[in-house]
N, C-alpha and C positions, 0 to 999 in steps of 0.2 A: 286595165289599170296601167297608165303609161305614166313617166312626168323626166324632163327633161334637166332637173338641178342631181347634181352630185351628191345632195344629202336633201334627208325631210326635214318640213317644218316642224314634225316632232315623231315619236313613234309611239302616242295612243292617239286613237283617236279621236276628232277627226282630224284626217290626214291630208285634206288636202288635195289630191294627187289627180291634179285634171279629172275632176268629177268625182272621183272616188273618196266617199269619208269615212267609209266604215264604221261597225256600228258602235257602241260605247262598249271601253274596258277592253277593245280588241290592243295587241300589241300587233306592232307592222313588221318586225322577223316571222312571229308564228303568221301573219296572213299572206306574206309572200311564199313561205314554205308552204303553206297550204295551196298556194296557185298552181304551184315547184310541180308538188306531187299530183294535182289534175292534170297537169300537160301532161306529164308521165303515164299516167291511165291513158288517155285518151291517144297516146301515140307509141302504145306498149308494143303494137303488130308487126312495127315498122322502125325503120333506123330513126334516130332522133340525136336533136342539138338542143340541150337545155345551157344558158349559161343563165346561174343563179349569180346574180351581181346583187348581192344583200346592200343596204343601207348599210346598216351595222358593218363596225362601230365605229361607221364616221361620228360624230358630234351632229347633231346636239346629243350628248351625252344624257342617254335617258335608259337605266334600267329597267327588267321587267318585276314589277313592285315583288314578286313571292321570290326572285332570284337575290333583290339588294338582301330583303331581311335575311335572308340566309348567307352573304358575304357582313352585312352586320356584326350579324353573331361571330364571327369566322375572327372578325379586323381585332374583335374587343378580344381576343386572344392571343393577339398576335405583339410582337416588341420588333423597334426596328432600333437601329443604329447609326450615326454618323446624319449629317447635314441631310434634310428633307430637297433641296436644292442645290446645284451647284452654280457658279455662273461661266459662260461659255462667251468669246469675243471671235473677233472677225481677223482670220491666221493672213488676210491681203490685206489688215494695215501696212501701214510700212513700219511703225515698232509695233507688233503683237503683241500681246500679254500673257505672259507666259503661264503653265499649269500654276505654278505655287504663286503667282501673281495675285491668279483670279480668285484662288481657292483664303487666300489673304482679302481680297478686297469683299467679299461675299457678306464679311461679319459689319462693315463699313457702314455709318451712316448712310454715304450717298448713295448706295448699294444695294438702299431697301427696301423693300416695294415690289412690286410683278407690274413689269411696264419693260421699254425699251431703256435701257439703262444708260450709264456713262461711257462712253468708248466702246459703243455699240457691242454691248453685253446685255445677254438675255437669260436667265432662267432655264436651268433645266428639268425637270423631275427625276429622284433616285428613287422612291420610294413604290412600291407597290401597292398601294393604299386605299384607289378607288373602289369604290362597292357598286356604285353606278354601272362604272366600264366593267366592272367583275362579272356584271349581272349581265352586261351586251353580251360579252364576249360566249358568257355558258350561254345564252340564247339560241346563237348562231348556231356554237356547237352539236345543241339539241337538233336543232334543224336540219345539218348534216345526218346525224344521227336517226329522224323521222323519212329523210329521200331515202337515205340509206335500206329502212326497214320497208319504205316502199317499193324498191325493186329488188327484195327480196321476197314479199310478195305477191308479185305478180309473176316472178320465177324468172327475171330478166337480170337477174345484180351477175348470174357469170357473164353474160354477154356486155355487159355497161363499163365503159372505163369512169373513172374518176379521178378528175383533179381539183386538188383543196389549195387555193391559193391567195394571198393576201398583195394589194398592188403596191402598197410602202408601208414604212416604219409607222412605228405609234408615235401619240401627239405626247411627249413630252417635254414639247416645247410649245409653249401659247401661241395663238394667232395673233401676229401684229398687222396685219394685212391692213390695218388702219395705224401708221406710227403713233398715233399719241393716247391708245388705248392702256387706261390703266384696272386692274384688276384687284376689285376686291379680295380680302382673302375669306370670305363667306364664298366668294364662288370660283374659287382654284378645285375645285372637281369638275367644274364643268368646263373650264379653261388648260387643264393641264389632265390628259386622261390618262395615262400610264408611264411606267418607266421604259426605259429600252434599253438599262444596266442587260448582261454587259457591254452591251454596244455602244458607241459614242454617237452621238448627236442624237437625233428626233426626225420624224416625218420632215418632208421638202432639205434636208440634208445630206449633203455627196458622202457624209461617214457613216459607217457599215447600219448605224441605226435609223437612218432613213432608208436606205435600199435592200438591206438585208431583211428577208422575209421566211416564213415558213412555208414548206409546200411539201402538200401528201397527195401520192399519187396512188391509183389501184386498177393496177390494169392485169383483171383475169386470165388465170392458165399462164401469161408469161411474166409477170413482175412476182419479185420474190417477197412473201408475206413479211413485215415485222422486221426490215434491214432497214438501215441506212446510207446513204451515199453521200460523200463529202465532195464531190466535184462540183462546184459553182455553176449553175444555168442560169437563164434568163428567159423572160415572157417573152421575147423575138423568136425562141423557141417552140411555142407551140406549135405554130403550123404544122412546122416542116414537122414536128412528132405527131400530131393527131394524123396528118396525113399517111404515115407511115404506118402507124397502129390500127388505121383503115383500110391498109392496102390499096390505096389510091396512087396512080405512078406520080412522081415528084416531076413537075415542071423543070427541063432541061437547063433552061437558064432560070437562075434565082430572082425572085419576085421581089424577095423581101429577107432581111437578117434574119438568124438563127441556123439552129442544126435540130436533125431527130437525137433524142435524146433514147432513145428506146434502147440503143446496147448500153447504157446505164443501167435499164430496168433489168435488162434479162444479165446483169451482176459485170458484162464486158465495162468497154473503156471506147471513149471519143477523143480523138486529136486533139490534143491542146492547143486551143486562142484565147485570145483576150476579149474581155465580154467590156463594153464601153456605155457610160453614161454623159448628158448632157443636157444642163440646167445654165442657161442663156439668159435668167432673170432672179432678180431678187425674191427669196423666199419670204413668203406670208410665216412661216416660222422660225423667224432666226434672222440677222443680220449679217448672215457672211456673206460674200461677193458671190454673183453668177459666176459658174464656171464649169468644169468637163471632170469626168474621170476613168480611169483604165485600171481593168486588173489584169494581170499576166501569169498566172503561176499562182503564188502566194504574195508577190508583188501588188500594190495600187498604189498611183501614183493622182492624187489631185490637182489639178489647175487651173489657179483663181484668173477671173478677166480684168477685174480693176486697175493690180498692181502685176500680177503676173508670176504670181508668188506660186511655188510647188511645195506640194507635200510629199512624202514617198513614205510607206508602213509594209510591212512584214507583217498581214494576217496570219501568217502561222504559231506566229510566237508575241504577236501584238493585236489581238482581234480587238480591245480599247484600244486602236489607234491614237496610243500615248505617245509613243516615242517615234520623231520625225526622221527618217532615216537620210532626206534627200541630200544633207553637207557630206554626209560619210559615203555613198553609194553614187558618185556623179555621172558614173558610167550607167548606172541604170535607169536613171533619172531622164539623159538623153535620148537610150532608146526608147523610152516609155513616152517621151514626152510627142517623140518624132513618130512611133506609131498614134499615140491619139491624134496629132495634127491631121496626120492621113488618113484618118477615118474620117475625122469631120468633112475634109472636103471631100471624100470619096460619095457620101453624103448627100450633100448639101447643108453641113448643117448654119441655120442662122446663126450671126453670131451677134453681141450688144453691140450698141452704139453709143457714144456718149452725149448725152441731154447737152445739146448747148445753152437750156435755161439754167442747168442746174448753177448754181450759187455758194450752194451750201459749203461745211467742213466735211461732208458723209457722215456726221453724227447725227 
């Protein structure tokens, strides 16, 4: 079973999948898990590399039918509060719109709708609501849950490291990947699949709600059961850690970004850097400018390409990257700004360029 798109054309089947349909009433989490756990038998003698890259829960937003009714029942319990939406603009205009702007304009006539908006505002989700996505999400979870109980046994879970990790934020912001897509509101579950409160923005966004992820790591005899770590990593890091956790020698000169993260597990401490991101093109979710970003510390500094505009926040004390810190802080802003530049060209990173068709107002 192979197929080479980022998401399925659905998960019952049939599926689709270069050949593969599978048979009726199967869900495609439980049949990938099921493949999960055959590699695993059949290569239990010897070292193995499983990466389980679930579907789930990209979109198409499809739960497993016995999971929604049981988030059904759950929702018709449940009361929320405050605006189901909020709306969110693009901080490289050149006037922005400020929080009590948007949070004003949201109620507005022209305002109303799930589409690309006025002065390129979009839609957020606040609310936790979907039964659909409730249903992917405990799918997956199970599935971890069934490898899990698989190499235990076959008497291999002390010897197996595991890592449980997510590549970006959730879709709380629609795909506009086509501008003029409007959105009924019969199908805002399958358009808008989760919150990413507390965090700001949504999936293909530089704020902590696009990049910010969960990861559970379990690596036998040396990680400590049931703790947590708050020092910020990054997927540039596996390598150089599975490598390490292998007892493999590390490559003299470095191949590729990251560090071993492993004196984290065993409860020590890594030298403090800045962990860098960079997003060179307009997102399919959201209307704000391509652009980079850098965390240092408790410091992250944004930097839009259009107008050239920065953001500076204080995660420690602003993890909603509400409050802009860059006018108050200009000394930190420069050095943040002068290391991200040096990264990129340490790099090579692409940078945009500007359409000489383009015509438009960027609305």
């Amino acid at each position: 079973m192979g197929y080479n798109e980022g998401w399925p054309q659905g998960y019952y089947a049939p599926f689709r999948l270069n050949g593969y349909e599978g048979e009726e009433g199967e869900y495609l989490t439980d049949v990938m898990t099921r493949e999960a756990t055959k590699y695993i038998e059949e290569h239990k003698d010897g070292p193995f590399f499983l990466y389980m890259s679930h579907f789930a829960v990209h979109d198409p937003i499809q739960g497993r039918k016995d999971l929604v009714e049981k988030y059904r029942r759950k929702l018709a319990t449940m009361h929320y509060e405050g605006d189901p939406y909020i709306l969110e603009g693009n901080p490289d205009d050149p006037d922005p719109l400020t929080r009590g702007e948007l949070d004003s304009l949201v109620h507005t006539k022209a305002y109303q709708g799930y589409r690309v908006l006025p002065q390129r505002t979009v839609k957020i989700k606040q609310h936790q609501d979907n039964i659909e996505f409730a249903a992917m999400v405990e799918a997956m979870d199970e599935s971890l849950g069934v490898i899990r109980r698989k190499l235990e046994e076959l008497g291999i879970a002390d010897n197996t490291i595991v890592i449980f990790y997510s590549d970006n934020g959730g879709m709380a912001g629609a795909n506009f990947g086509r501008p003029d897509r409007r959105i009924a509101k019969d199908a805002l579950d399958r358009a808008y699949a989760t919150s990413s409160l507390p965090l700001r923005g949504a999936k293909g966004w530089m704020y902590e709600g696009g990049i910010r992820v969960p990861m559970i790591v379990c690596y036998p005899g040396v990680g400590r059961a049931g703790t947590e770590c708050d020092v910020p990593v990054i997927s540039n890091d596996f390598y150089y850690t599975l490598l390490d956790m292998a007892s493999v020698d590390v490559p003299k000169e470095k191949v590729c970004e990251g560090e071993s993260i492993v004196p984290l597990l065993e409860g020590g401490k890594i030298e403090k850097r800045a962990l860098y991101w960079h997003f060179p093109h307009y997102s399919n979710h959201g209307m704000q400018s391509p652009g980079g970003a850098i965390r240092y510390g408790d410091y992250k500094l944004l930097e839009y390409f259009e107008n050239g505009t920065v953001q500076l926040f204080d995660l420690k004390t602003d993890l909603g990257e509400q409050h802009d810190l860059s006018a108050e802080k200009p000394g930190v802003v420069k050095k943040l700004r002068k290391m991200l530049h040096a990264w990129r060209e340490s790099v090579g990173a692409s940078m945009p360029e500007p359409n000489p068709n383009f015509t438009g107002d960027k609305r």
